[in-house]
PDB file of the backbone (N, CA, C, O) and the ligand in Angstrom, with CONECT records:
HET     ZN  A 101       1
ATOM      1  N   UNK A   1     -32.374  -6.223  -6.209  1.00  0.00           N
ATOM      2  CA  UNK A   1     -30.924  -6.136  -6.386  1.00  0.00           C
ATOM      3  C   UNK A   1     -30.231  -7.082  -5.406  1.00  0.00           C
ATOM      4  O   UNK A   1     -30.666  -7.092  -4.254  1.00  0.00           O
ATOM      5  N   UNK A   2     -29.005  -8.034  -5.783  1.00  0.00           N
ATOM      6  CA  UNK A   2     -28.696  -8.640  -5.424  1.00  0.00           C
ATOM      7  C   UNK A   2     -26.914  -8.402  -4.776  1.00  0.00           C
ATOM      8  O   UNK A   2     -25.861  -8.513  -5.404  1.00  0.00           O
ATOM      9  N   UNK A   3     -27.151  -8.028  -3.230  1.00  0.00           N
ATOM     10  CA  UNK A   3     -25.676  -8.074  -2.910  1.00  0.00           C
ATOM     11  C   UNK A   3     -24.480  -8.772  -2.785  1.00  0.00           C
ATOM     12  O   UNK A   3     -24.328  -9.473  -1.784  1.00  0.00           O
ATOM     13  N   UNK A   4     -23.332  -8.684  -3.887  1.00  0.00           N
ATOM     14  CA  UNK A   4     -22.333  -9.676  -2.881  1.00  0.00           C
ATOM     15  C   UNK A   4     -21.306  -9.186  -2.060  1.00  0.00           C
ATOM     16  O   UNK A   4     -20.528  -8.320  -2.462  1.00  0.00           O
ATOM     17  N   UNK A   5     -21.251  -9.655  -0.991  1.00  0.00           N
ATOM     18  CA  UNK A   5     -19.989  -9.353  -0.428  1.00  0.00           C
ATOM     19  C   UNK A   5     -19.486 -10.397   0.607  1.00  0.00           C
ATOM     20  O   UNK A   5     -20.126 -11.440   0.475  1.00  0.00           O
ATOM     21  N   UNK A   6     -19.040 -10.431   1.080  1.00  0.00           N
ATOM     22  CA  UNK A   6     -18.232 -11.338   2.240  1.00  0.00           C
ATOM     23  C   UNK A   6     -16.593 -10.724   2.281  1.00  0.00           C
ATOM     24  O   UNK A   6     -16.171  -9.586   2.078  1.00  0.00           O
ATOM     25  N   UNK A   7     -15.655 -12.421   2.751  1.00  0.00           N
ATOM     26  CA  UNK A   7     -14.688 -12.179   2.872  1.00  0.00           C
ATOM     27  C   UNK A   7     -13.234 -12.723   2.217  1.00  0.00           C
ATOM     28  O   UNK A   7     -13.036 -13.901   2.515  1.00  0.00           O
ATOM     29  N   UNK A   8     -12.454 -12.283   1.608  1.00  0.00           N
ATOM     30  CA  UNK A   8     -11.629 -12.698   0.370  1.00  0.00           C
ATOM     31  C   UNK A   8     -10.275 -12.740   1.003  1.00  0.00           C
ATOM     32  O   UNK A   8     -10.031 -11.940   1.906  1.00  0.00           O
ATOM     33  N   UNK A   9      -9.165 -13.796   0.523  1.00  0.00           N
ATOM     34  CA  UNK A   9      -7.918 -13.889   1.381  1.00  0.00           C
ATOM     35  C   UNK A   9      -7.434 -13.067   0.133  1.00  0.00           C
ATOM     36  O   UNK A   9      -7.844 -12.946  -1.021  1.00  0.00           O
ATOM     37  N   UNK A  10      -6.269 -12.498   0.940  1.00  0.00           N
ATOM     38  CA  UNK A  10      -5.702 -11.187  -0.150  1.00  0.00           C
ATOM     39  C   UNK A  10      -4.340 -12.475  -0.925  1.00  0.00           C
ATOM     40  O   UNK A  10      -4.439 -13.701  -0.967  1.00  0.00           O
ATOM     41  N   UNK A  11      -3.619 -11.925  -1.245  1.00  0.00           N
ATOM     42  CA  UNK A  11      -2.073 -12.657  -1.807  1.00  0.00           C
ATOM     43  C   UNK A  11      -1.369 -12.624  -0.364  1.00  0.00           C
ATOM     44  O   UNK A  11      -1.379 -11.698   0.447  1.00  0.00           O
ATOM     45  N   UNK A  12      -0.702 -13.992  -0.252  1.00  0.00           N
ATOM     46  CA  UNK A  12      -0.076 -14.495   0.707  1.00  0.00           C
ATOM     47  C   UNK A  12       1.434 -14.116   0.150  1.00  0.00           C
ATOM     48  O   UNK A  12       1.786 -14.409  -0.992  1.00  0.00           O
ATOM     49  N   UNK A  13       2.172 -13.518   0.973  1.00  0.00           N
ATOM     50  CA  UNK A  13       3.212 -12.835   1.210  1.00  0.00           C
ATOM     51  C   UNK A  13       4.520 -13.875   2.143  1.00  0.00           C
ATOM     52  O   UNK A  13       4.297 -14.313   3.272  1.00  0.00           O
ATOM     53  N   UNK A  14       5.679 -14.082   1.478  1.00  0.00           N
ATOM     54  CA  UNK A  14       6.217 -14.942   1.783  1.00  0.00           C
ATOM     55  C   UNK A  14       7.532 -14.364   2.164  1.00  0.00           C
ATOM     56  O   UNK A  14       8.110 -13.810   1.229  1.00  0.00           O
ATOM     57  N   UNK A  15       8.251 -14.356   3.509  1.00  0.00           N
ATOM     58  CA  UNK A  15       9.588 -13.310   3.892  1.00  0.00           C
ATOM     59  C   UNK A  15      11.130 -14.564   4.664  1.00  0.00           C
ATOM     60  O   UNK A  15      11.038 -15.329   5.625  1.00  0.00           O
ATOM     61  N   UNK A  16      11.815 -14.417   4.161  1.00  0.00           N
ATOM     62  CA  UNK A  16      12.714 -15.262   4.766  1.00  0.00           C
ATOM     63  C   UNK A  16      13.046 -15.098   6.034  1.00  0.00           C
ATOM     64  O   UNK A  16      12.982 -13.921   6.390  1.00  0.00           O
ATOM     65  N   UNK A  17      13.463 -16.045   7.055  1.00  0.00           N
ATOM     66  CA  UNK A  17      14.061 -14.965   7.968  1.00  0.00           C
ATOM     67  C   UNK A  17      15.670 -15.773   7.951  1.00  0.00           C
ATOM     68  O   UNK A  17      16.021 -16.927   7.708  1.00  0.00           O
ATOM     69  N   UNK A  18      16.146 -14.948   8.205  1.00  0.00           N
ATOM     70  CA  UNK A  18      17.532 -15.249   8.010  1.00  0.00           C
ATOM     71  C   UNK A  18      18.194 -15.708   9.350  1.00  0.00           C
ATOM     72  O   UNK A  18      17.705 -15.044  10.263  1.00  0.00           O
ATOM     73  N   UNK A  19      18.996 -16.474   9.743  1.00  0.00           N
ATOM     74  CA  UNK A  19      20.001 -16.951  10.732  1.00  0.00           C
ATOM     75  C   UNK A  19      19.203 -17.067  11.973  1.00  0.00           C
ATOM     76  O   UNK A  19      19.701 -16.778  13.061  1.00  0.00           O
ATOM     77  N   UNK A  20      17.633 -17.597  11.815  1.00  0.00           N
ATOM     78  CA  UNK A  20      16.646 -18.030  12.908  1.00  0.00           C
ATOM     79  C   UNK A  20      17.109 -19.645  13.024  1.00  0.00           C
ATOM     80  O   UNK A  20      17.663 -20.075  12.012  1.00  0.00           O
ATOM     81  N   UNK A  21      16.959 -20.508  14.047  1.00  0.00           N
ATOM     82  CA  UNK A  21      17.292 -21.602  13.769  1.00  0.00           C
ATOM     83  C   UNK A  21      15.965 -22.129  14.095  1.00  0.00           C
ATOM     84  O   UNK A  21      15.677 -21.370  15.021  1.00  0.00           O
ATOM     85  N   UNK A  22      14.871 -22.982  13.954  1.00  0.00           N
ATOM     86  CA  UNK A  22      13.911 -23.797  13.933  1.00  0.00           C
ATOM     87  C   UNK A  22      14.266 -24.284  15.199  1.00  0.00           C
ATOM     88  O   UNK A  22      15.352 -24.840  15.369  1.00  0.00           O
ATOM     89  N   UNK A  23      13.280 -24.094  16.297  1.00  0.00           N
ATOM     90  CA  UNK A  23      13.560 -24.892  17.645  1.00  0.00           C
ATOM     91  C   UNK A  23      12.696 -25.631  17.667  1.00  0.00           C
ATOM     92  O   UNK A  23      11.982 -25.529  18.665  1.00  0.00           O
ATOM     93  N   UNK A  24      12.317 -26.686  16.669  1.00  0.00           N
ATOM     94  CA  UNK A  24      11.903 -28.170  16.098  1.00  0.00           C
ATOM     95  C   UNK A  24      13.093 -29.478  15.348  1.00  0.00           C
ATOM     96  O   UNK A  24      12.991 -30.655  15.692  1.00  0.00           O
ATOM     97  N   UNK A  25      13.954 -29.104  14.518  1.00  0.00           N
ATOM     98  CA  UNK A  25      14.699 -29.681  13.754  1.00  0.00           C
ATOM     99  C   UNK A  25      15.845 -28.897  13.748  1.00  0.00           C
ATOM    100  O   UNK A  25      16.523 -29.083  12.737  1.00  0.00           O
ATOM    101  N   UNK A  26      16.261 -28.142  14.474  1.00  0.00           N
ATOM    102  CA  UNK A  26      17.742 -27.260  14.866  1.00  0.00           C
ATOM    103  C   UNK A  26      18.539 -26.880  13.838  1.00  0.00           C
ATOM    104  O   UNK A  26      19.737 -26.601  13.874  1.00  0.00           O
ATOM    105  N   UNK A  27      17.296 -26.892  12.304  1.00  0.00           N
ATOM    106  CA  UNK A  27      17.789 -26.384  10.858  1.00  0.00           C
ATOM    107  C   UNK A  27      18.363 -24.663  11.351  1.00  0.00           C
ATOM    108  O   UNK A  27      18.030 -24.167  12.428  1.00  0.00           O
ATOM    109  N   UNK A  28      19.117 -24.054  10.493  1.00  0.00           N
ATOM    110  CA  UNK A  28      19.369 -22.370  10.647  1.00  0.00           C
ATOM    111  C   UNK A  28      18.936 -21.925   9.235  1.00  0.00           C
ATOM    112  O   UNK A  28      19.722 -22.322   8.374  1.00  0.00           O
ATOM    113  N   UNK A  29      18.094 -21.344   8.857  1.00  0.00           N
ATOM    114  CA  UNK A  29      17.424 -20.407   8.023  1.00  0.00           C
ATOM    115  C   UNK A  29      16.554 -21.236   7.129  1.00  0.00           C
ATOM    116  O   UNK A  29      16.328 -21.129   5.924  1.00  0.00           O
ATOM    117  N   UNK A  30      16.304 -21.733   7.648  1.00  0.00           N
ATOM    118  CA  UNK A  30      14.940 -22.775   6.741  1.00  0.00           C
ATOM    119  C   UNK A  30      13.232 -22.028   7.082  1.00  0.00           C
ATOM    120  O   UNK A  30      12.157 -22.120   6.488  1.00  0.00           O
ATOM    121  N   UNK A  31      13.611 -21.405   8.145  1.00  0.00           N
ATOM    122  CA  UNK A  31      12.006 -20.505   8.459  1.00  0.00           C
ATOM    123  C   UNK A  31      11.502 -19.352   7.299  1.00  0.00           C
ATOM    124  O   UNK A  31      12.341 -18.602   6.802  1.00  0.00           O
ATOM    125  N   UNK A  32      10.026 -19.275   6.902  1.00  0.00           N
ATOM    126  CA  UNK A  32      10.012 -18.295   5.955  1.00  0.00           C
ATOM    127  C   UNK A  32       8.524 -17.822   6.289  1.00  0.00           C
ATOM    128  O   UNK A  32       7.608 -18.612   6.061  1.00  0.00           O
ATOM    129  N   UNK A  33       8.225 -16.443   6.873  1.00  0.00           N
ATOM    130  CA  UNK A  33       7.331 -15.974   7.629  1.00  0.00           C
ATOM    131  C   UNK A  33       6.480 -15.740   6.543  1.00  0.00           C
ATOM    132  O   UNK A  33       6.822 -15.051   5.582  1.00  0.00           O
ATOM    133  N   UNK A  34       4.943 -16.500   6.693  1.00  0.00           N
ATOM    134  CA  UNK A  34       3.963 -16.074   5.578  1.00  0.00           C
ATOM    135  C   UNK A  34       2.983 -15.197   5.913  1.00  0.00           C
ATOM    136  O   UNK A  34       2.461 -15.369   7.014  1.00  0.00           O
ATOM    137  N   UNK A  35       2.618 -14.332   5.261  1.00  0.00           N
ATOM    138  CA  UNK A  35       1.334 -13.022   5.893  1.00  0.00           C
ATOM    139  C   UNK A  35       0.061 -13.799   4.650  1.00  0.00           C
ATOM    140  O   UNK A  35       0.099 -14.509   3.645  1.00  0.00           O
ATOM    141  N   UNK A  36      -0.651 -13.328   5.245  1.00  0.00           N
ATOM    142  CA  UNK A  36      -1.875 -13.497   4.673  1.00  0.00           C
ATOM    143  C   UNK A  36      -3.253 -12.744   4.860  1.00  0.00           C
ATOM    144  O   UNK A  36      -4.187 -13.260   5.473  1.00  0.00           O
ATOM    145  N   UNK A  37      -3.322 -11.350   4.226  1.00  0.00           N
ATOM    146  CA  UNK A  37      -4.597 -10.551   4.833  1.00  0.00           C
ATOM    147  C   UNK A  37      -5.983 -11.239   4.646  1.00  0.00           C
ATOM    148  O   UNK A  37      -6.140 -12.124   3.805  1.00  0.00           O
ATOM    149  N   UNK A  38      -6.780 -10.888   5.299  1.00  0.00           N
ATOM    150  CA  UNK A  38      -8.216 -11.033   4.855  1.00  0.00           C
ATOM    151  C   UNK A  38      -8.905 -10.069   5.068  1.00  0.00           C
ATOM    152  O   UNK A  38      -8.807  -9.407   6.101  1.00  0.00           O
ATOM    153  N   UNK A  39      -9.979  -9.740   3.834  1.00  0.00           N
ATOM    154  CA  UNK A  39     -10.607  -8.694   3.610  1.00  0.00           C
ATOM    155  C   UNK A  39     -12.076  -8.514   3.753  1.00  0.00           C
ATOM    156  O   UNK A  39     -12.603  -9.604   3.975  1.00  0.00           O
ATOM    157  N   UNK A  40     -12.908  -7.556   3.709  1.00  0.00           N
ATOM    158  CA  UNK A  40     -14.275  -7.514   3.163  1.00  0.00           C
ATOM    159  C   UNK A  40     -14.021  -7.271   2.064  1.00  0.00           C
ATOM    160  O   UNK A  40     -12.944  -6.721   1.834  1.00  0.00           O
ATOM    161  N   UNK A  41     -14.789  -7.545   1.143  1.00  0.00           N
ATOM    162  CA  UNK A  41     -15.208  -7.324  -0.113  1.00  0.00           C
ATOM    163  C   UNK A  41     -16.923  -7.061  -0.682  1.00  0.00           C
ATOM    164  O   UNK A  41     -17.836  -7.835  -0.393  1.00  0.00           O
ATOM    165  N   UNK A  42     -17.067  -6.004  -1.398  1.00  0.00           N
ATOM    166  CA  UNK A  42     -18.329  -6.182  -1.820  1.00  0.00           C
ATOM    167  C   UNK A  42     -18.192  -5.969  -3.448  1.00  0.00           C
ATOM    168  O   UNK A  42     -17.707  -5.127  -4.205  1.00  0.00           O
ATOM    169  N   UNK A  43     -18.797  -7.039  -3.535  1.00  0.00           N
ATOM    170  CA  UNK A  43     -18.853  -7.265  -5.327  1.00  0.00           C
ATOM    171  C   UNK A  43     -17.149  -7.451  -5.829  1.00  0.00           C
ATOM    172  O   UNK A  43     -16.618  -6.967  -6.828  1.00  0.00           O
ATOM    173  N   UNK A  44     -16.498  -8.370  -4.702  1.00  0.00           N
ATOM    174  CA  UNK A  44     -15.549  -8.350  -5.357  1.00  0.00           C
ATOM    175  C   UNK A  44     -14.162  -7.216  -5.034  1.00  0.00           C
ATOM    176  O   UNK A  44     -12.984  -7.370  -5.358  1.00  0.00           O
ATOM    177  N   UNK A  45     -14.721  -6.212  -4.383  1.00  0.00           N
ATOM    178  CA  UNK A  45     -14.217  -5.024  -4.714  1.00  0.00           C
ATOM    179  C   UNK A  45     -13.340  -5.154  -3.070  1.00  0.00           C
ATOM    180  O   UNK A  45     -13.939  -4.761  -2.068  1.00  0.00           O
ATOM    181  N   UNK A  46     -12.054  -5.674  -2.963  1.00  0.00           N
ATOM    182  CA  UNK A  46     -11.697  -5.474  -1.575  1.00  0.00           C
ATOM    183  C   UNK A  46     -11.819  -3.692  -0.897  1.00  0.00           C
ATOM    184  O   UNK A  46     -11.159  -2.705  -1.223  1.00  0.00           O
ATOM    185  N   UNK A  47     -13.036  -3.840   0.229  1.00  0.00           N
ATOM    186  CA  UNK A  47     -13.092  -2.825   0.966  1.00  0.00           C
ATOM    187  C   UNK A  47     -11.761  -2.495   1.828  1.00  0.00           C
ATOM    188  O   UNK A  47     -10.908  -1.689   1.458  1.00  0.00           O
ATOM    189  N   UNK A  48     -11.708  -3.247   3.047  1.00  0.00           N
ATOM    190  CA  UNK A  48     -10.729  -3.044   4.318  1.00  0.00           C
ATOM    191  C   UNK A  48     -10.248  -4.090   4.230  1.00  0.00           C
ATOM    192  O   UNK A  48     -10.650  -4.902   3.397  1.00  0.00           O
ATOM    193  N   UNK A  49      -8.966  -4.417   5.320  1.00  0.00           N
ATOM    194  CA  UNK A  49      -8.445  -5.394   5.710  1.00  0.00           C
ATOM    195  C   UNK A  49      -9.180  -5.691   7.229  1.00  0.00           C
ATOM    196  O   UNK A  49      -9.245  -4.837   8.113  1.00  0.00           O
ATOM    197  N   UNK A  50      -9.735  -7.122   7.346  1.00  0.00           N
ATOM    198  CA  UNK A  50     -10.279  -7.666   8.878  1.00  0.00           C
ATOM    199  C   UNK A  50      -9.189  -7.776   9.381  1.00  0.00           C
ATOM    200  O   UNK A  50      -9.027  -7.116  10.408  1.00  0.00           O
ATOM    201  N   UNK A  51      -8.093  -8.569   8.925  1.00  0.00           N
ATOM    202  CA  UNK A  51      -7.201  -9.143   9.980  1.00  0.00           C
ATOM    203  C   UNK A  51      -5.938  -9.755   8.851  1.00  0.00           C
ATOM    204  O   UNK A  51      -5.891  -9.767   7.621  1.00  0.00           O
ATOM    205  N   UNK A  52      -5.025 -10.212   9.869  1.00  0.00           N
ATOM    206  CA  UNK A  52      -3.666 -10.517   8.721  1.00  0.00           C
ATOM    207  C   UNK A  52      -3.056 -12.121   9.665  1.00  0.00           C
ATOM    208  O   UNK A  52      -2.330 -12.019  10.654  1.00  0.00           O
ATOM    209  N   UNK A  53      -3.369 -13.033   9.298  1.00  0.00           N
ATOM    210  CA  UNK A  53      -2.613 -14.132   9.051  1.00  0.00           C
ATOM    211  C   UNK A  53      -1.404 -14.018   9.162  1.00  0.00           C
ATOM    212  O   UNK A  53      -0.895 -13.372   8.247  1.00  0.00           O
ATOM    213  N   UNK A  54      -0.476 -14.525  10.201  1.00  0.00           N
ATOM    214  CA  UNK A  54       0.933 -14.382  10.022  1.00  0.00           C
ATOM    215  C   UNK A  54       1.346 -15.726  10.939  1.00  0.00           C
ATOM    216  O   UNK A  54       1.073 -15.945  12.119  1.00  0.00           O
ATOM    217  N   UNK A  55       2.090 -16.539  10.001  1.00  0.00           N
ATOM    218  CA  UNK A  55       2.995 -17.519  10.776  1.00  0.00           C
ATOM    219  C   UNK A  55       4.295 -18.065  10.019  1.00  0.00           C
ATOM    220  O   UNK A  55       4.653 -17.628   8.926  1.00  0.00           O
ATOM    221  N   UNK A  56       4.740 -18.740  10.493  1.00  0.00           N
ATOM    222  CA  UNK A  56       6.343 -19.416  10.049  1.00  0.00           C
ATOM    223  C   UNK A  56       6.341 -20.645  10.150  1.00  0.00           C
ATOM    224  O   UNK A  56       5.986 -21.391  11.062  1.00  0.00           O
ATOM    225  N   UNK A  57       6.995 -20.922   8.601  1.00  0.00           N
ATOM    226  CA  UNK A  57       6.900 -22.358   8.612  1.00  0.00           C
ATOM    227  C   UNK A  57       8.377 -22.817   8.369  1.00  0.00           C
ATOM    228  O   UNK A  57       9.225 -22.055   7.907  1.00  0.00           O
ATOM    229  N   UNK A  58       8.635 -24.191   8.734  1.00  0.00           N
ATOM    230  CA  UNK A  58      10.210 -24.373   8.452  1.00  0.00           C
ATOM    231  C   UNK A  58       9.918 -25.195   7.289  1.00  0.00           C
ATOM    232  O   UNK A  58       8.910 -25.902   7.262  1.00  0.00           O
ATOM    233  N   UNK A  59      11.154 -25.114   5.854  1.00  0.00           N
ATOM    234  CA  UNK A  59      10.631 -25.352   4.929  1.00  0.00           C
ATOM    235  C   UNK A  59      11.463 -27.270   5.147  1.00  0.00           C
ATOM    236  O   UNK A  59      11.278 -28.229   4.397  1.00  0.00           O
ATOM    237  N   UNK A  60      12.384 -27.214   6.492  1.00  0.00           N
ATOM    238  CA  UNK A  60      12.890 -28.407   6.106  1.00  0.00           C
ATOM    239  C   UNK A  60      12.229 -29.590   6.829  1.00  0.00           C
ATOM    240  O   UNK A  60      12.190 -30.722   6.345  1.00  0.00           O
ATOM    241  N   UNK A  61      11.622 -29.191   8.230  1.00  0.00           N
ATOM    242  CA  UNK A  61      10.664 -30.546   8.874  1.00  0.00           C
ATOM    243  C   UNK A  61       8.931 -29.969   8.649  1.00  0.00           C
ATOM    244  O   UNK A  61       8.014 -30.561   9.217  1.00  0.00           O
ATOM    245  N   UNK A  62       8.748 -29.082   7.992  1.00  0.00           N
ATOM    246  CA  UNK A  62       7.422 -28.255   7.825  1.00  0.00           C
ATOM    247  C   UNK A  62       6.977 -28.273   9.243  1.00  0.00           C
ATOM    248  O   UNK A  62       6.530 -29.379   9.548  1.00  0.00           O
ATOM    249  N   UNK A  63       6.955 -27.444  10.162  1.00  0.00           N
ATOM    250  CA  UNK A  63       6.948 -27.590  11.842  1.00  0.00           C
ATOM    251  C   UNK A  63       5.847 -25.872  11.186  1.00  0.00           C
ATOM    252  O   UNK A  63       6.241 -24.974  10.442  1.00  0.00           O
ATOM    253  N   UNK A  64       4.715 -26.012  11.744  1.00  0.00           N
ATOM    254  CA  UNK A  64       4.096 -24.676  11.581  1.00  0.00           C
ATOM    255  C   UNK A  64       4.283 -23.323  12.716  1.00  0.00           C
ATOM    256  O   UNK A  64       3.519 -23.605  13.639  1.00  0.00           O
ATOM    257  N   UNK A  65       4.843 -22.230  12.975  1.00  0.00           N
ATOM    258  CA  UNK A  65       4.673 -21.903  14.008  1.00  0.00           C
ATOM    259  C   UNK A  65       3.624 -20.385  14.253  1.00  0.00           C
ATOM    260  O   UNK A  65       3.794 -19.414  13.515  1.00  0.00           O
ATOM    261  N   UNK A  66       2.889 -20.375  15.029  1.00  0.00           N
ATOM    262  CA  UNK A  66       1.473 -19.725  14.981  1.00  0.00           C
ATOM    263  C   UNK A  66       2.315 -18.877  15.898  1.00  0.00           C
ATOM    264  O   UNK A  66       3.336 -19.295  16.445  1.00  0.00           O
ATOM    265  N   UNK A  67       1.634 -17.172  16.089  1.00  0.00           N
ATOM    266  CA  UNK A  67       2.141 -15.894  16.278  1.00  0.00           C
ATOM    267  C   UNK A  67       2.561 -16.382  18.082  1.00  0.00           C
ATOM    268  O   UNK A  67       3.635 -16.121  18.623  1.00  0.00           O
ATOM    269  N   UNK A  68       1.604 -16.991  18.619  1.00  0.00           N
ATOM    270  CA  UNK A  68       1.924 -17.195  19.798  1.00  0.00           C
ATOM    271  C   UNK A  68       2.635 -17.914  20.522  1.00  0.00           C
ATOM    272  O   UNK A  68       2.598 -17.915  21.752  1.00  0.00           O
ATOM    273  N   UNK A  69       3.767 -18.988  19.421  1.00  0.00           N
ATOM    274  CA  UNK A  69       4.860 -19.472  19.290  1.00  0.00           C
ATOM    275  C   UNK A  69       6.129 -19.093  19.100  1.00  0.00           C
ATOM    276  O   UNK A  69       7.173 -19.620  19.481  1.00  0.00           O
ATOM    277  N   UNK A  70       5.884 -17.877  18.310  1.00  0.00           N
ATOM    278  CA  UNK A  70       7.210 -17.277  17.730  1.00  0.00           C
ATOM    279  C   UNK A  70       8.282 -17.216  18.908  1.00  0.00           C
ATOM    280  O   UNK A  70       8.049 -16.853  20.061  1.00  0.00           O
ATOM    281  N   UNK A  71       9.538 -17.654  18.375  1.00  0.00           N
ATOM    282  CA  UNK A  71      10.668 -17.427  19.612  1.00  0.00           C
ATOM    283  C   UNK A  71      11.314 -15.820  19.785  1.00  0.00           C
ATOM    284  O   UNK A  71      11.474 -15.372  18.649  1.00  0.00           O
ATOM    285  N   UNK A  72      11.537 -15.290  20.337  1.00  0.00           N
ATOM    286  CA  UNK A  72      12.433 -14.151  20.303  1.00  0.00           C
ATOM    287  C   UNK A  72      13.596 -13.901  18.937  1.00  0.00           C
ATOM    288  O   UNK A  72      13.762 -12.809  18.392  1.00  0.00           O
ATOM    289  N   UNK A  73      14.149 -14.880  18.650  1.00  0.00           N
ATOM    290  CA  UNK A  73      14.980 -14.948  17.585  1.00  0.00           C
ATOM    291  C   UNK A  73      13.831 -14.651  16.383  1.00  0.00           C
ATOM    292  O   UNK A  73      14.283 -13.923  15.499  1.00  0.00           O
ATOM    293  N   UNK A  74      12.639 -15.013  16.212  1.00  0.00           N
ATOM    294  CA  UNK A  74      12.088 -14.859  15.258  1.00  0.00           C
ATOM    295  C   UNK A  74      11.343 -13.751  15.062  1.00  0.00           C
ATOM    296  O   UNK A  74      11.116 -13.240  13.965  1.00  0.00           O
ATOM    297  N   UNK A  75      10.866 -13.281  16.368  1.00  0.00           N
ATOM    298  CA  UNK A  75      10.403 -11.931  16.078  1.00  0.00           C
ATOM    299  C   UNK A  75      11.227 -10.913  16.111  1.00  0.00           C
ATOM    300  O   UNK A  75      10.786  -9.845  15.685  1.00  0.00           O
ATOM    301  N   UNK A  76      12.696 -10.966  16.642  1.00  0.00           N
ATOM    302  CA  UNK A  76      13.477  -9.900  15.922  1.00  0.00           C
ATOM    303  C   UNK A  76      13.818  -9.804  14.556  1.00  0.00           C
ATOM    304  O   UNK A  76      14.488  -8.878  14.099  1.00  0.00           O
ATOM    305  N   UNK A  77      13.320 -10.849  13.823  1.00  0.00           N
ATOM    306  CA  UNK A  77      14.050 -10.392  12.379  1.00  0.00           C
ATOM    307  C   UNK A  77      12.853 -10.355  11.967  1.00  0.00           C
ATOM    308  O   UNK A  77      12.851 -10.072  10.769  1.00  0.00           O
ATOM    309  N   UNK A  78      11.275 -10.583  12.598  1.00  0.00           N
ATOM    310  CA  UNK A  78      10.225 -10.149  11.406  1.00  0.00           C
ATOM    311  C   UNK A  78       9.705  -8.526  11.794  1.00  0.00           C
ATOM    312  O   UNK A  78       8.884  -8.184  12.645  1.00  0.00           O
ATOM    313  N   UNK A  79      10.405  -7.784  10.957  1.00  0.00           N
ATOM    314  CA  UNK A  79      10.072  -6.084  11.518  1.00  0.00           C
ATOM    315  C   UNK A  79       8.616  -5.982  10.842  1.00  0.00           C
ATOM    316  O   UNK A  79       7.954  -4.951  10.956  1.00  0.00           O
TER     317      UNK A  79
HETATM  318 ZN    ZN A 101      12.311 -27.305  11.247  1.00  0.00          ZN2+
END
């Protein structure tokens, strides 16, 4: 018998944030916080969640910003 399992990215989840300004290109609400779980899976079958992907991208200079970037302005509006 042959097992599969590993690890599967779930649906990437896309959230605006509103009246953040990009402290790259000094745009105001161009940031849009993306989640992204990843799972085990066996046969396909998502078991658990490992871990969740989360960063912000500005949609007007595409400036990526990784969790350990986030400004204060941005993590108050991602609840
Ligand atoms: Zn920007």
């Amino acid at each position: 018998m042959i097992l599969f399992f590993g690890t599967r990215n779930g649906k990437a989840t896309q959230q605006a944030l509103n009246n953040v300004r990009c402290s790259h290109c000094q745009q105001e609400n161009t940031l849009a916080l993306v989640e992204q779980g990843n799972y085990f899976h066996l046969f396909w079958i998502k078991l658990f969640k490992i871990q969740t992907n989360r960063f912000t991208e500005c949609s007007h200079c595409k400036r990526v910003y990784f969790e350990n970037e986030f400004t204060p302005a941005m993590k108050s509006e991602i609840s």
